[in-house]
C-alpha positions as CSV (number, residue, x, y, z in Angstrom):
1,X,109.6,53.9,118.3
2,X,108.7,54.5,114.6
3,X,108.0,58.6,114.4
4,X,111.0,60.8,114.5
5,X,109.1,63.0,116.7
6,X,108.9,60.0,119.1
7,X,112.3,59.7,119.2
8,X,113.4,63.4,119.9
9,X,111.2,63.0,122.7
10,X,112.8,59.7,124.1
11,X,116.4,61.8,123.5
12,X,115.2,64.3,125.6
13,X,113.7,62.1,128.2
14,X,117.0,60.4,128.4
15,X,118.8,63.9,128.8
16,X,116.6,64.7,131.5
17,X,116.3,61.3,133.3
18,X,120.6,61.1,133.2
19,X,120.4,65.0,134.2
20,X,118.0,64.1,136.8
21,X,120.3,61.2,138.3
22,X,123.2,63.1,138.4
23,X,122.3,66.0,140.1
24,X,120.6,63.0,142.9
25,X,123.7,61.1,143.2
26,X,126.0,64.1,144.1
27,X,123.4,65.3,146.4
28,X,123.0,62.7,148.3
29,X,126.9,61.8,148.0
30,X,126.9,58.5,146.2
31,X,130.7,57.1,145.2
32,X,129.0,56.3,142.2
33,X,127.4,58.3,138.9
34,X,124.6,56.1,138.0
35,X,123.9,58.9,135.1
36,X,123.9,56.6,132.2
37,X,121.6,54.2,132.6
38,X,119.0,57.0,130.8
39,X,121.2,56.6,127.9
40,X,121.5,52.9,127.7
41,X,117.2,52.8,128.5
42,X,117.3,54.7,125.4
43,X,119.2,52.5,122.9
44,X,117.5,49.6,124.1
45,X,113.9,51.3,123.6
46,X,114.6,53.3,120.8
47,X,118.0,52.7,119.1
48,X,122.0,53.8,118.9
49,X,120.9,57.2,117.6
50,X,118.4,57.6,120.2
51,X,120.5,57.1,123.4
52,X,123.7,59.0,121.5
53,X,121.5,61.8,121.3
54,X,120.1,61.7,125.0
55,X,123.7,60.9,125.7
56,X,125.3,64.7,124.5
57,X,122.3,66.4,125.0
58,X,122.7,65.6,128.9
59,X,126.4,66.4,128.6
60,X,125.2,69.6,127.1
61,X,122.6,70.2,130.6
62,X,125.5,69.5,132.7
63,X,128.3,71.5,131.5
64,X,125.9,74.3,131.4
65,X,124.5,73.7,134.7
66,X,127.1,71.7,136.8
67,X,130.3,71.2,135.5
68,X,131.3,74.3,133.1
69,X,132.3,74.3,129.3
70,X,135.4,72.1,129.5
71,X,133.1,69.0,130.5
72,X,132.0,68.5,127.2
73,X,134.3,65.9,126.5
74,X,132.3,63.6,128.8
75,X,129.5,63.6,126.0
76,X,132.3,60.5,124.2
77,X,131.9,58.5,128.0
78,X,127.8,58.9,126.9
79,X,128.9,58.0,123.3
80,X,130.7,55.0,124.5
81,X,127.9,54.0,126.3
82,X,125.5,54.0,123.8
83,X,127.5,52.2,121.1
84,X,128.3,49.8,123.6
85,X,125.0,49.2,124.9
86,X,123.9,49.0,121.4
87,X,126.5,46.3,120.4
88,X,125.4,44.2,123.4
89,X,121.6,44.5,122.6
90,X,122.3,43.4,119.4
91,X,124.4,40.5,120.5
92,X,121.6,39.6,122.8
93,X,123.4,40.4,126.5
94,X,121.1,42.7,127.4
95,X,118.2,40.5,128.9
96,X,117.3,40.1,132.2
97,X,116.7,37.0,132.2
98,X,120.2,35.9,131.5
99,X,121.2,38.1,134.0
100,X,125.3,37.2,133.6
101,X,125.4,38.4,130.2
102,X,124.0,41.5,131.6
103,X,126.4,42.0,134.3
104,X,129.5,40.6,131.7
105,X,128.2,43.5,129.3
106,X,128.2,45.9,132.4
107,X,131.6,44.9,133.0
108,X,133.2,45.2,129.8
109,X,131.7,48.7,129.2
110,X,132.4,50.1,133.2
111,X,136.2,48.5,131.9
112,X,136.5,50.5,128.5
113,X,134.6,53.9,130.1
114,X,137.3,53.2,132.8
115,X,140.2,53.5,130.3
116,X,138.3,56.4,128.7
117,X,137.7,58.4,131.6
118,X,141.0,57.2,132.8
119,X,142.8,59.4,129.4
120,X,140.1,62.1,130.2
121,X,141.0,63.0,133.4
122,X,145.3,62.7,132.6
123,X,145.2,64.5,129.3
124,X,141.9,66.9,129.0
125,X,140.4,67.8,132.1
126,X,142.9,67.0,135.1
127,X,142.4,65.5,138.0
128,X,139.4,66.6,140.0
129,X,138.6,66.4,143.4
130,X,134.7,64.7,143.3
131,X,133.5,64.9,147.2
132,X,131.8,61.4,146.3
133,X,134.8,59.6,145.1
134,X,137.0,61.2,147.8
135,X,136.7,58.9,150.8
136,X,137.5,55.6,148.1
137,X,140.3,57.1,146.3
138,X,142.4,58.1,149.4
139,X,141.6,54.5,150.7
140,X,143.6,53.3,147.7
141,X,146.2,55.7,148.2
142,X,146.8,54.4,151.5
143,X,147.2,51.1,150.7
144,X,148.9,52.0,146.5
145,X,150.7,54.6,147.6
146,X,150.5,55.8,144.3
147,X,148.2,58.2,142.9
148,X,148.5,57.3,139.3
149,X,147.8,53.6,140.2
150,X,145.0,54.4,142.9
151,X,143.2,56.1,140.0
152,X,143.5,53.6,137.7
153,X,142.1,51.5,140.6
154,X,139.3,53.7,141.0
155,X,138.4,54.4,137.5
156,X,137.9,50.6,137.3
157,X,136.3,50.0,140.4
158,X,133.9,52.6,140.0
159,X,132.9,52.2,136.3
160,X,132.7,48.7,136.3
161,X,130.3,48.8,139.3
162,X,128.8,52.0,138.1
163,X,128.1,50.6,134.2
164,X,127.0,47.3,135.5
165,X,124.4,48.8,137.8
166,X,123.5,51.5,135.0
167,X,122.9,48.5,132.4
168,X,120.3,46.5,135.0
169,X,118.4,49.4,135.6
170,X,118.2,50.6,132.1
171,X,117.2,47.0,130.9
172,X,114.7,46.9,133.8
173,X,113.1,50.2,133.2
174,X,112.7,49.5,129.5
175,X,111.0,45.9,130.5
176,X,108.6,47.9,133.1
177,X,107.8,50.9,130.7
178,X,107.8,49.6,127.3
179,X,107.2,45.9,127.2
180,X,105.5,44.4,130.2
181,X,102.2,44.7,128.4
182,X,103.3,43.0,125.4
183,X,105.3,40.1,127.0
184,X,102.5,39.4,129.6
185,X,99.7,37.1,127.8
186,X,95.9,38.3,128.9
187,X,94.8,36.8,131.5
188,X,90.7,35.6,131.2
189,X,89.1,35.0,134.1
């Protein structure tokens, strides 16, 4: 990724394809968000900058489409992503063929978007009631009894699950798109 047009295109590619995942997984009802693995794709392929962009520029399509104006202040769960993504590339987790580095780097970024999402939700934008989310949370409510602790609960669940998942397919889908025909040695018959 060497032109900066090249990169404004991958930004917006990520915007889309995290746009494109959302709108999916709350259609088809998914307890999960799945919507940054577009942003992690794009720090791996093309660099912190790259995916941070993607990142708030998605934010930007759904608070103007989806969630209204307040939602903005998902665009620092997208920047968190990113930097963390990019911190992990560079300390050589994110390969899939050590696949438990992966998931450990999954893991440690579902746990700090969990604590970030976790102050979001308290302080900013207030609990909401997400349809997908719904049937989990008031399973942990039944068995917490308390909503401030089955959110918690959730938030880690969820994120942990949901980052993890995000960071496989984003190192996947870089592997597939940008460097199978580089790793792959020619083949003469």
């Amino acid at each position: 990724m060497s032109t900066p047009g090249r990169r404004a295109g991958l930004a917006i590619a990520v915007a889309l394809a995290d746009w494109a995942t959302a709108l999916a997984i709350g259609a088809l009802h998914v307890p999960f968000f799945l919507d940054s693995w577009a942003t992690s794709a794009g720090v791996i392929a093309g660099g912190l900058w790259v995916g941070i962009a993607g990142g708030i520029l998605y934010n930007a399509l759904m608070a103007a489409t989806v969630w209204g104006a307040r939602a903005w202040v998902w665009a620092s769960s997208s920047v968190l992503v990113a930097c963390s993504t990019w911190l992990f590339v560079r300390l050589g987790w994110v390969d899939i063929e050590r696949p438990s580095r992966l998931v450990r780097a999954g893991a440690v970024t579902g746990f700090a978007n969990a604590c970030l999402a976790t102050l979001l939700l308290t302080f900013v934008v207030g609990l909401t009631d997400d349809a997908n989310t719904r049937a989990f949370r008031e399973s942990l409510r039944a068995v917490l009894g308390d909503a401030a602790a089955s959110l918690l609960t959730q938030e880690f669940v969820i994120e942990i699950a949901d980052k993890t998942i995000s960071l496989i397919a984003a190192a996947a889908c870089v592997v597939l798109l940008f460097e199978r025909g580089h790793t792959a040695p020619a083949r003469h018959a």
